[in-house]
Backbone bond lengths (Angstrom), bond angles and torsions (degrees), N, CA, C in turn:
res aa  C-N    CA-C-N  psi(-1)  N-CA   C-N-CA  omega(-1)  CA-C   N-CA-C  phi
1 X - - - 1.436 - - 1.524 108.50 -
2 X 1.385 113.28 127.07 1.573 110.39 175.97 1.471 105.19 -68.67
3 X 1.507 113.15 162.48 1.516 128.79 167.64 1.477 111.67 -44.61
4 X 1.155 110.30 -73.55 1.510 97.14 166.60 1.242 149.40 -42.60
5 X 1.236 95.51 -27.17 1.671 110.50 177.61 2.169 91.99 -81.13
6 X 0.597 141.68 6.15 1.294 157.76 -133.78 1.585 105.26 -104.94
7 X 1.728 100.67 -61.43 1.372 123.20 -164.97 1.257 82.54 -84.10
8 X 1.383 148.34 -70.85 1.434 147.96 -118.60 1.883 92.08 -93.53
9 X 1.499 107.44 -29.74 1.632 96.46 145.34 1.494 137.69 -46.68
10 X 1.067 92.51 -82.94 1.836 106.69 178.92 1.780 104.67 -56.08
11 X 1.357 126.92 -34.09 1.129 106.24 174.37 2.073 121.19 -56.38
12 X 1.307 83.49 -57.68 1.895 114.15 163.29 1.635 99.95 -12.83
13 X 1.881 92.20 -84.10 1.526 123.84 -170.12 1.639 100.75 -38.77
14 X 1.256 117.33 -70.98 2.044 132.15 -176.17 1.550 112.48 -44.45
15 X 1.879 103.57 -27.34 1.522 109.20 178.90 1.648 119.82 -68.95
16 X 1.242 99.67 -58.72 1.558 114.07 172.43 0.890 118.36 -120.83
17 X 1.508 121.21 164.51 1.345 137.00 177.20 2.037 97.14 -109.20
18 X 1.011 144.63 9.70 1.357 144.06 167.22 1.598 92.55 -151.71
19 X 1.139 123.07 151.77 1.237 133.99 -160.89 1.484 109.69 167.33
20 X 2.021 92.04 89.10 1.603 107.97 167.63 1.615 99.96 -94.22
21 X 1.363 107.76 128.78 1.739 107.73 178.01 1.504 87.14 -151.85
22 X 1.529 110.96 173.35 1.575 125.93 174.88 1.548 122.32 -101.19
23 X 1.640 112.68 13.41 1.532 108.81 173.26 1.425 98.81 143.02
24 X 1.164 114.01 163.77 1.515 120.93 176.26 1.647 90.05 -111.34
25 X 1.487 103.34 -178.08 1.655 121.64 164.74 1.645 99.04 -58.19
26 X 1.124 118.66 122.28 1.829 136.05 162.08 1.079 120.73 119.19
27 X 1.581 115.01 156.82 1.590 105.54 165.12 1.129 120.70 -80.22
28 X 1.624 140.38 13.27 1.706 131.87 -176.40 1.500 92.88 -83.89
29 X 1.326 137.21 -7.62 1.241 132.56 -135.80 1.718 89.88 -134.97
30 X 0.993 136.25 8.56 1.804 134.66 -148.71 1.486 95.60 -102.68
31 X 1.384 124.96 -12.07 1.384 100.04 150.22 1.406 141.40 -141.47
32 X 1.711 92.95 50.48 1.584 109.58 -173.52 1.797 93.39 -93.97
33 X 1.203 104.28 138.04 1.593 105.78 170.09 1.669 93.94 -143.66
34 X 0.936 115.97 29.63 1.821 96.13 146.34 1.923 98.10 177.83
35 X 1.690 103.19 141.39 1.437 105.51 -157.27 1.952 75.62 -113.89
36 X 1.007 120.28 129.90 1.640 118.71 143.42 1.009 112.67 -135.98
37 X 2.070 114.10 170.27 0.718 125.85 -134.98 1.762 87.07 -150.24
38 X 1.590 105.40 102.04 1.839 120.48 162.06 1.290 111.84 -89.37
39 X 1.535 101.28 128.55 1.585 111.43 175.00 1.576 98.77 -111.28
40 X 1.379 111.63 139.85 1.621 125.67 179.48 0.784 104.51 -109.73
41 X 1.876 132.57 109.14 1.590 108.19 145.32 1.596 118.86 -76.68
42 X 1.452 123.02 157.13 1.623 124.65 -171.43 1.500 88.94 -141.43
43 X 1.471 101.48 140.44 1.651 115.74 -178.66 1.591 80.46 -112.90
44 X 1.189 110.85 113.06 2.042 97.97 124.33 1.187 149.72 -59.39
45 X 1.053 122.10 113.06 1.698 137.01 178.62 1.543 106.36 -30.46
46 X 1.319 114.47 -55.34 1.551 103.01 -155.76 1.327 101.37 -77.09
47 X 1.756 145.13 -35.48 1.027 137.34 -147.43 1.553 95.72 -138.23
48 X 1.075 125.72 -29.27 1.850 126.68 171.66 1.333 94.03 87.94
49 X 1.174 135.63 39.69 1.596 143.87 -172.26 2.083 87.47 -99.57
50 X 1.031 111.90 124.80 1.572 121.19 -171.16 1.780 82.39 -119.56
51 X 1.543 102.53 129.15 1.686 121.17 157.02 1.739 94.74 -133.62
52 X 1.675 89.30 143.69 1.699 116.58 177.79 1.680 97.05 -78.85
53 X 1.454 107.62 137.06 1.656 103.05 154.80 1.474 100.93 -133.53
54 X 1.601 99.21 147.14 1.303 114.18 -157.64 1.780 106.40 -102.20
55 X 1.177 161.00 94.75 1.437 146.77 157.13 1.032 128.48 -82.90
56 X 1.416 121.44 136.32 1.751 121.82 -166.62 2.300 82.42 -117.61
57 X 1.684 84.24 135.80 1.676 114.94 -166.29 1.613 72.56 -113.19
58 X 1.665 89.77 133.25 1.697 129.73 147.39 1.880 105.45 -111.12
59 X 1.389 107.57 143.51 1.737 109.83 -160.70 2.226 77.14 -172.91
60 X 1.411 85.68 130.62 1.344 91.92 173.13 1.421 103.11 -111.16
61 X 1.563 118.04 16.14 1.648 124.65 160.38 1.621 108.79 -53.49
62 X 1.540 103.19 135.38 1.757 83.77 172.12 1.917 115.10 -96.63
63 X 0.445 131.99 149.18 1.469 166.77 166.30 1.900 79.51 -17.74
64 X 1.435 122.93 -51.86 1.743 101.86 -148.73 1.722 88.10 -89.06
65 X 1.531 131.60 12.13 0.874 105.56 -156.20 1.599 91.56 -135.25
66 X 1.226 116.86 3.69 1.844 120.50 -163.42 1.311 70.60 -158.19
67 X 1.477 107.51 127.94 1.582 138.43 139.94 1.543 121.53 -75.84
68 X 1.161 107.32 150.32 1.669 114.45 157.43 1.276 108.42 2.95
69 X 1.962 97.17 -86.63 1.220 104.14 -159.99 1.569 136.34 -82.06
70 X 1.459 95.94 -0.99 1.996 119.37 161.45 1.538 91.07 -63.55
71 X 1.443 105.83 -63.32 1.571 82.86 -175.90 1.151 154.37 -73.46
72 X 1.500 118.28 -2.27 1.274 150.05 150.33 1.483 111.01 -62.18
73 X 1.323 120.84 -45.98 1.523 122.66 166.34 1.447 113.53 -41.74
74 X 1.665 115.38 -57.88 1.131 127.56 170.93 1.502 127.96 -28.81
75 X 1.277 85.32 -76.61 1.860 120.73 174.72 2.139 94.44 -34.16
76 X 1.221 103.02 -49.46 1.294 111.47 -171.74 1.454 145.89 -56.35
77 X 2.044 87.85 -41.45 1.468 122.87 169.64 1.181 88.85 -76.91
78 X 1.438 140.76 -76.37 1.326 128.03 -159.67 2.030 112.00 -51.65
79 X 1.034 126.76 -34.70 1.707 105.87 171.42 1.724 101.24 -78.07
80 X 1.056 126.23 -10.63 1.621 124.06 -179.18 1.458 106.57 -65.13
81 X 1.583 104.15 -34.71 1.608 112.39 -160.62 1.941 90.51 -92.23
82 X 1.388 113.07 -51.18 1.349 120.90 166.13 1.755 121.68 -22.46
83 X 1.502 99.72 -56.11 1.318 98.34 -169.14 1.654 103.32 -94.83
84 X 1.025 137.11 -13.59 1.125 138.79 -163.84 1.620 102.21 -100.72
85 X 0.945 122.28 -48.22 1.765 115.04 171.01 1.794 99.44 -102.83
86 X 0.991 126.33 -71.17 2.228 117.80 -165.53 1.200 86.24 -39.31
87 X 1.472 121.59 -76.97 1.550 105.94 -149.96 1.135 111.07 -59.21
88 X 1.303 151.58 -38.23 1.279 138.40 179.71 1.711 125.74 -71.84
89 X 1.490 100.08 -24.17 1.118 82.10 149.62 1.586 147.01 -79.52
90 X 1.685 95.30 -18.30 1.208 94.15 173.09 1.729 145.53 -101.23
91 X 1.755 77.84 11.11 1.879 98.79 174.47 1.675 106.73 -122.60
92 X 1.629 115.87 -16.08 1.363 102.87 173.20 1.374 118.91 -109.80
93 X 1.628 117.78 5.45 1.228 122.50 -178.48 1.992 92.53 -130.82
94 X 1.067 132.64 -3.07 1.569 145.60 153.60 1.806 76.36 64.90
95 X 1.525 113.53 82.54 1.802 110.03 -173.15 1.422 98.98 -104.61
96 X 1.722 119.54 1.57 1.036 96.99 -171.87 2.059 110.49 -106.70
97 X 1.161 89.56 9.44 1.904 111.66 163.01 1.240 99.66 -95.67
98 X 0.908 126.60 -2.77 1.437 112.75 178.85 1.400 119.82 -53.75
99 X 1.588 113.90 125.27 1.607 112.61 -162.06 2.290 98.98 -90.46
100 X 1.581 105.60 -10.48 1.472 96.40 172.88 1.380 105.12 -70.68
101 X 1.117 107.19 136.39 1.856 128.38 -171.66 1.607 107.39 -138.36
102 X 1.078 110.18 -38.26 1.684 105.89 -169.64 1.710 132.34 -95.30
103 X 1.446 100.98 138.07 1.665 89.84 -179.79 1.863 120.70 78.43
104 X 1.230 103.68 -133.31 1.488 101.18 174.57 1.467 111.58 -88.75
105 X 1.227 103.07 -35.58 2.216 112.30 169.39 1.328 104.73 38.24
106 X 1.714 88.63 -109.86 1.136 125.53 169.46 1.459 111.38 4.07
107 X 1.656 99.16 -95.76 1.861 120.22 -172.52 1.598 94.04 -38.25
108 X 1.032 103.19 -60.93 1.774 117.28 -150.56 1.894 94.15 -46.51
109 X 1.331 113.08 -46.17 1.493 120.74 178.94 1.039 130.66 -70.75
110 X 1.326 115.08 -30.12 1.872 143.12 153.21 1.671 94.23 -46.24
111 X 1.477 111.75 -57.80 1.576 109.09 -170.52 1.418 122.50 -48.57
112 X 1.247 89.79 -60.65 1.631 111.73 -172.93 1.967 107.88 -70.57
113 X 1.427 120.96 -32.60 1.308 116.48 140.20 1.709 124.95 -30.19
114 X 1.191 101.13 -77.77 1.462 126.33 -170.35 1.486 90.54 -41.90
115 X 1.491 127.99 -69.73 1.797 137.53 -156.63 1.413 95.47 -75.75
116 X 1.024 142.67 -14.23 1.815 146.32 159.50 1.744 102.12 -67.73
117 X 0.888 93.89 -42.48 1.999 91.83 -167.84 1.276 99.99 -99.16
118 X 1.533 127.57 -8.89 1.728 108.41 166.73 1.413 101.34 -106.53
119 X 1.628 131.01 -4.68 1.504 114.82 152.75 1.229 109.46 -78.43
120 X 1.307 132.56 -38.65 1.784 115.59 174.02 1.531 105.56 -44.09
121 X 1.341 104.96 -70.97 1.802 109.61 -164.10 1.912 93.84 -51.57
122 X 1.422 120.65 -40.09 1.509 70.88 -178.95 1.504 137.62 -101.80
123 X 1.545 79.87 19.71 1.726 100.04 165.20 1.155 115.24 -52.80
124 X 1.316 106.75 -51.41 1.984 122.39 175.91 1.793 81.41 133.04
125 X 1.202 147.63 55.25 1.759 147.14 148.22 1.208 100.47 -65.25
126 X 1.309 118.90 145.78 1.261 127.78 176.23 1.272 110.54 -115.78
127 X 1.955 92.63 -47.54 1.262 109.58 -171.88 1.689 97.68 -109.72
128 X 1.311 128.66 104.96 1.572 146.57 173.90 1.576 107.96 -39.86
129 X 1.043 126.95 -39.30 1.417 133.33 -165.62 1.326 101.85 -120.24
130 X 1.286 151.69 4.65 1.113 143.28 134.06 1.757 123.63 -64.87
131 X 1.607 97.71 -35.58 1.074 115.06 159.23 1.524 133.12 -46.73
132 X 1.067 102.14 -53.68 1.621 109.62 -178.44 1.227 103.76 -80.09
133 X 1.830 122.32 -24.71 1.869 98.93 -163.59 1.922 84.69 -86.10
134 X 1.326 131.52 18.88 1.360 133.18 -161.40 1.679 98.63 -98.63
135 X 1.461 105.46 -49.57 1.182 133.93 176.25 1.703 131.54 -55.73
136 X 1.906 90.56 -29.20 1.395 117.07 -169.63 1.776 100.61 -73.38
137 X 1.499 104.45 -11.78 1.751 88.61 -131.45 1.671 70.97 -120.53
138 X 1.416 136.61 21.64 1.412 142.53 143.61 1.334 128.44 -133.87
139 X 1.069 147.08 127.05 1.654 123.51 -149.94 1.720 82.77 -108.54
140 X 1.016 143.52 -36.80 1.457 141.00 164.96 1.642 112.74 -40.22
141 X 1.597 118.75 -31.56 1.655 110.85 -171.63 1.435 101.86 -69.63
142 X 1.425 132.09 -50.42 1.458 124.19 -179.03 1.464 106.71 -51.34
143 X 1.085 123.49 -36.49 1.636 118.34 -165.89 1.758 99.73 -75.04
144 X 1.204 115.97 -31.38 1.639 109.33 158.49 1.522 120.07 -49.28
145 X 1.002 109.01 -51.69 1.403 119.86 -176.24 1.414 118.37 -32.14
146 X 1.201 92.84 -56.17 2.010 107.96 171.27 1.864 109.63 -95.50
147 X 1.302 93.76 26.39 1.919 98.39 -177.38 1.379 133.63 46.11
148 X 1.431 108.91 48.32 1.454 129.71 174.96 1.212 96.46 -111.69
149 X 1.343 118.99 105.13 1.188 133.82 166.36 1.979 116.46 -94.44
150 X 0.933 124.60 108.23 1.452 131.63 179.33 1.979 101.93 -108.24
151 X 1.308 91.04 123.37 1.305 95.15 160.74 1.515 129.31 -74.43
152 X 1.299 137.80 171.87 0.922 126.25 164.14 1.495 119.59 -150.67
């Protein structure tokens, strides 16, 4: 986003909290048609101390065709999908130490992550990392997973 396009943001953003419009000044911006704005309250458990967090939504849905609450639906599925595959990969597989860096790496390990945690879940896992140290402790149970059954 250029500088200029910058101000005519944050002015926008400070105006409303829902905001169906057809574009700001620029082309980085040519196919946002509606900016909102989710406020979270979050309690902490240990002390019940509640802080607001604020997120401003880009959605190139237009306004006559997605309501409010489509887009709040949205907003919703996406942390559903967030917490249920990112976070686990990145606290039960620790992906963000990950020392692969080069080339395709990365993706390729994201993949093979990703197809580990949608054969657990449709194993019936609840718990992802109970799962795997479950898995650890037979080298034949993963090979079920994808229905290679070896006798022994």
């Amino acid at each position: 986003m250029r500088r200029e396009e910058v101000g005519a943001w944050k002015q926008a953003m400070s105006e409303q909290h829902y905001l169906g419009f057809r574009g700001i000044v620029g082309e980085s911006l040519k196919y946002v048609a509606q900016v909102f704005q989710v406020r979270r309250t979050v309690v902490r458990r240990s002390d019940a101390k509640s802080t607001v967090h604020t997120a401003y939504c880009v959605t190139s849905l237009s306004h006559k065709t997605t309501s409010p609450a489509e887009l709040l639906n949205h907003n919703l599925k996406h942390w559903t999908i967030e917490n249920r595959v990112h976070y686990v990969r990145d606290v039960t597989y620790d992906e963000d130490r990950s020392r692969v860096r080069k080339s395709g790496g990365p993706r390729i390990m994201a993949s093979l992550r990703n197809a580990a945690i949608s054969l657990l879940r449709l194993a019936g896992a609840d718990n992802i990392a109970d799962a795997i140290r479950h898995c650890r402790m037979n080298q034949l149970r993963p090979l079920r997973l994808v229905g290679i059954n070896i006798a022994h």
